[in-house]
N, C-alpha and C positions, 0 to 999 in steps of 0.2 A: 507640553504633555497632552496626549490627545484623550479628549472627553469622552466618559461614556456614550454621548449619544455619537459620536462618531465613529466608535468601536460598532456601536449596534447598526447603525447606518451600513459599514460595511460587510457584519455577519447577514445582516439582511440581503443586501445584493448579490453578496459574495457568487452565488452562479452565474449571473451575468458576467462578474469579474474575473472568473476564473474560463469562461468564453471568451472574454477578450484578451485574456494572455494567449492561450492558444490560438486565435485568431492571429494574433502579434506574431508571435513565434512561425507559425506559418508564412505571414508575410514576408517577414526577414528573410528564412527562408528561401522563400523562393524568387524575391528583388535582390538578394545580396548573398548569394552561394559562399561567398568568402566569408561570410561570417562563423560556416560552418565550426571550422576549427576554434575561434575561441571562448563559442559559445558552448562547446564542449567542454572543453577545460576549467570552463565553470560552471559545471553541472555539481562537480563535488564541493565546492563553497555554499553555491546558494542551497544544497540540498541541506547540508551540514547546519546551514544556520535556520532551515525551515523545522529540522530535526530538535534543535536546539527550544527555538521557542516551541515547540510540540510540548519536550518532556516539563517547558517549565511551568506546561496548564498542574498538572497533575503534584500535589503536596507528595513528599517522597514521606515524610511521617507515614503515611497510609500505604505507602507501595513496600514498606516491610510484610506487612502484615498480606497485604495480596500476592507475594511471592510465597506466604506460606501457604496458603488455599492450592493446595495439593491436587485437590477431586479437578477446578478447574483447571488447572496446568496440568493436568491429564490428561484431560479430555483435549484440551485446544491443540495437543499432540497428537496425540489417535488422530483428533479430525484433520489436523494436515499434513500425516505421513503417511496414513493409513490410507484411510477414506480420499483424501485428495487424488494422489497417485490414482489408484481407482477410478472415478470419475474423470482423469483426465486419459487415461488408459482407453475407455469406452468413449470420450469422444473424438480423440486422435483415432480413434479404428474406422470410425467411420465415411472419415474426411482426407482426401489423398493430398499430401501436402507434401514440397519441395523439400531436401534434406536442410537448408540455414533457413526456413520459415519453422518448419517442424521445430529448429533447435531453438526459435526464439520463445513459437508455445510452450515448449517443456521450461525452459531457462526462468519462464514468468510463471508458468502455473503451478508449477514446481516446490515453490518458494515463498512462503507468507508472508504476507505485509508486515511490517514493523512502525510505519510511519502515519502518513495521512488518517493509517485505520482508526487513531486513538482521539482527531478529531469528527472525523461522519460519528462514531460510534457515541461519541459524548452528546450530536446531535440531536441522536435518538433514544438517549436515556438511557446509555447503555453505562455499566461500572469500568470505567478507562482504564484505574489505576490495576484493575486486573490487567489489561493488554500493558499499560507501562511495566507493571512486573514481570509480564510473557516477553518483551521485544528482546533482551540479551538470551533468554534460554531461545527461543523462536529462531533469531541472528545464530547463534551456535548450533543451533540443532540442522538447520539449513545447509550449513557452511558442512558438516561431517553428512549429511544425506544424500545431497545433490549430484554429486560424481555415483552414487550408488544406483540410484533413482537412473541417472542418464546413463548407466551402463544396462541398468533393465530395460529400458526402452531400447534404445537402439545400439546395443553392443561395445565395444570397449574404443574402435576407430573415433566415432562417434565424440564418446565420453572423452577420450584423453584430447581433445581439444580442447577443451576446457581448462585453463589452469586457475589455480588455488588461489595464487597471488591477489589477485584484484577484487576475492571476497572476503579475503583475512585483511584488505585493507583498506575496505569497505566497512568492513565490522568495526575496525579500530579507530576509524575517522569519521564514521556518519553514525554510532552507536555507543560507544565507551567513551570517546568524545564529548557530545554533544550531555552525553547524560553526566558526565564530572563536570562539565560546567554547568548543567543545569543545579544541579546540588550546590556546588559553590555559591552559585549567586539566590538562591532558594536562602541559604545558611547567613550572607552576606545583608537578604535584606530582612535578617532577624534582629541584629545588629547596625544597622546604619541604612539609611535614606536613601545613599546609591544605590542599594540590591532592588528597593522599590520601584526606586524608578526606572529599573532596567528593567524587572520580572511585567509591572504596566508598558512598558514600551513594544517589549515582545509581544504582549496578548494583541497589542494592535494591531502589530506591524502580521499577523498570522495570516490573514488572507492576501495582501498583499505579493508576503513572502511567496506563498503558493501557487499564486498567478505567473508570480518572476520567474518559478522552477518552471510551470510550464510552457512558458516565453523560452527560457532557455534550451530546453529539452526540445521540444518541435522544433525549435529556430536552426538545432546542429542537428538532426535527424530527417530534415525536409531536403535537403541538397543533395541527401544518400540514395534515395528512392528512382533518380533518373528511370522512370516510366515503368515503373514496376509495382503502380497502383493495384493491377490485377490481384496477383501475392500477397498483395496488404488485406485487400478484401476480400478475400477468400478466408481468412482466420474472423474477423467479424464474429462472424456467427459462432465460430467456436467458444468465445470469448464471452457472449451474450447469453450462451445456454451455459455452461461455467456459470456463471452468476443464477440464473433461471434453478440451477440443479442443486447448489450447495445454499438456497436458499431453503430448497425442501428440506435438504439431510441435516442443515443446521439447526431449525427446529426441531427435527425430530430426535440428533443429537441432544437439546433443551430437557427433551421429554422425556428422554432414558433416565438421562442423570438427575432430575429434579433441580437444577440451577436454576435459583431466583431469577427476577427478572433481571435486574442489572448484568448477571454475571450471563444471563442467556442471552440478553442481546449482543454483548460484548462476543460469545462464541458464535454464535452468526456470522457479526462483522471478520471476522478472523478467519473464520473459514470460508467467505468470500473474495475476500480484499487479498488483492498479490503485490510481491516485491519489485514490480516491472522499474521502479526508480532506482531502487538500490542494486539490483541487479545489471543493470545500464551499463556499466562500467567491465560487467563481464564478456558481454555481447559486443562493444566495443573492441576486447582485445582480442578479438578472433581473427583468423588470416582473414584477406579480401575476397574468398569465394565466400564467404559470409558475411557480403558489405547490408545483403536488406536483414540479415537478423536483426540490429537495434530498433529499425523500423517497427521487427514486428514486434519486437517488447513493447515499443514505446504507444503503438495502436491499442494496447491492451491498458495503457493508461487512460487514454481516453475514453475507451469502452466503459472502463470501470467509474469512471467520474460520473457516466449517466445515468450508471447503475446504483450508483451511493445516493443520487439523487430521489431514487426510488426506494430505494433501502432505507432511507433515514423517513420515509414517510412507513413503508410498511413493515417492517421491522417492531415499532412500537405497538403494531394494530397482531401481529401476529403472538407476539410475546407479550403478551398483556399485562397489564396493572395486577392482575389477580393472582400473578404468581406461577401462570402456566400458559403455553404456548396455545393459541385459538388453533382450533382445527381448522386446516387447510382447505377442505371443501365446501366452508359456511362464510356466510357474510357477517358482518360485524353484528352482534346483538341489538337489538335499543334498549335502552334504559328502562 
């Protein structure tokens, strides 16, 4: 059983560690192209089981009562159907992008995070078990928008590339999934010593897990790219101002509604953090004139990892103890 101080030992490091997956996953990569394929096909396991131990941080006692908090499952709606769309609308206009890079921006910005978001967010003091109760309406609402969303953007040719299948089974295997098991064994270790030691084993194994996904996820996405770094970074930046943008709107979001602190950070994270994991699987099924789309999903993973890194420091300083979001154009008070 591993000891607290080795749990903490690894939330401590954990960015270094989660640089050295992706450092791994690149290397493989690019010393062993064949790996491609079966490290794809276990993109939906290890995601499955990173999902898994995600929902079992969160007591599902408490995630009744945050699916009924209405005002913010409102709002965390508005902000990524409404307002997102938006924001990503004005940044794609500004930026001339190839038709399968365009489709991997929209395919990830498009789409809120359901996952990783509900541990950065819990880092920076934010109310998770709200986002635990948003991830199935979030996963549903995404899955009936998305063909709508990529019919407004770029017309119907476009959009019906895209098929249904691979996000209704998505939803059913890294979502409905992961959350009946997390419950089961949440219920199990109410009742008996196994459910304990597996709900401890999981809290451990979190960063770990997280590394391995992004071990895996670079390691079958780096063979795809044959010389077409230019495409990959040319979204960068769209990706980096996406974060920069819904950092402002989410505060200010905070400030309309009057959402506590907890439940305002959590809207923040939500309205920055994107599906590009869970989505992975859709940009995969596209014909092969779309072979760099997963690319550029998967670039927006990593953008966003540096971005949460910063999030979880500023987020707590903007959304303050006091109950109301700090004004953006001042520095921190002193005491």
């Amino acid at each position: 059983m591993p000891t607290p101080a080795s749990v903490a030992a690894l939330e401590r490091h954990q960015v270094a560690i989660y640089l050295g997956g992706l450092g791994a996953g690149a290397a493989v990569g690019l010393a062993w192209p064949g790996a491609a394929d079966p490290l794809e096909r276990a993109i939906y396991p290890v995601l499955g089981v990173l999902l898994y131990a995600t929902f079992l941080q969160v007591p599902f006692t408490e995630v009744a009562g945050a699916f009924r908090d209405r005002r913010f499952l409102g709002t965390v709606l508005v902000l990524n159907f409404v307002v997102v769309p938006l924001v990503v609308a004005g940044l794609t206009a500004v930026v001339s992008l190839e038709r399968a890079v365009l489709l991997g921006v929209l395919l990830t910005l498009l789409t809120p995070c359901i996952d990783y978001v509900i541990v950065f967010s819990r880092l920076a003091g934010a109310d998770s078990e709200r986002l635990v109760a948003a991830a199935p309406l979030l996963m549903l609402a995404q899955v009936l928008a998305l063909p709508v969303l990529l019919w407004l953007f770029v017309g119907s040719e476009l959009a019906d590339v895209v098929e249904a299948g691979p996000f209704v089974e998505a939803f059913g295997l890294l979502i409905v999934l992961p959350l009946a098991l997390a419950w089961a064994t949440q219920a199990l270790a109410d009742r008996r010593r196994a459910g304990v030691v597996v709900s401890r084993a999981m809290t451990a194994a979190m960063v770990p897990l997280m590394a391995l996904t992004l071990l895996v996820v670079v390691g079958s996405q780096v063979p795809t790219l044959d010389g077409r770094y230019g495409e990959i970074a040319a979204v960068v930046p769209v990706y980096a101002a996406f974060l920069v943008v819904m950092a402002v709107l989410g505060v200010a979001a905070v400030r309309l509604t009057g959402l506590d602190v907890g439940r305002g950070r959590a809207l923040v994270f939500s309205g920055a953090t994107r599906n590009s994991l869970v989505v992975l699987p859709l940009a995969l099924a596209l014909p092969a004139a779309y072979a760099v789309t997963p690319a550029v999903v998967v670039t927006q993973t990593l953008v966003e990892l540096v971005g949460m890194l910063v999030y979880v420091r500023l987020v707590p300083w903007l959304v303050s103890e006091r109950g109301a979001p700090r004004p953006l154009s001042r520095g921190p008070r002193r005491p």
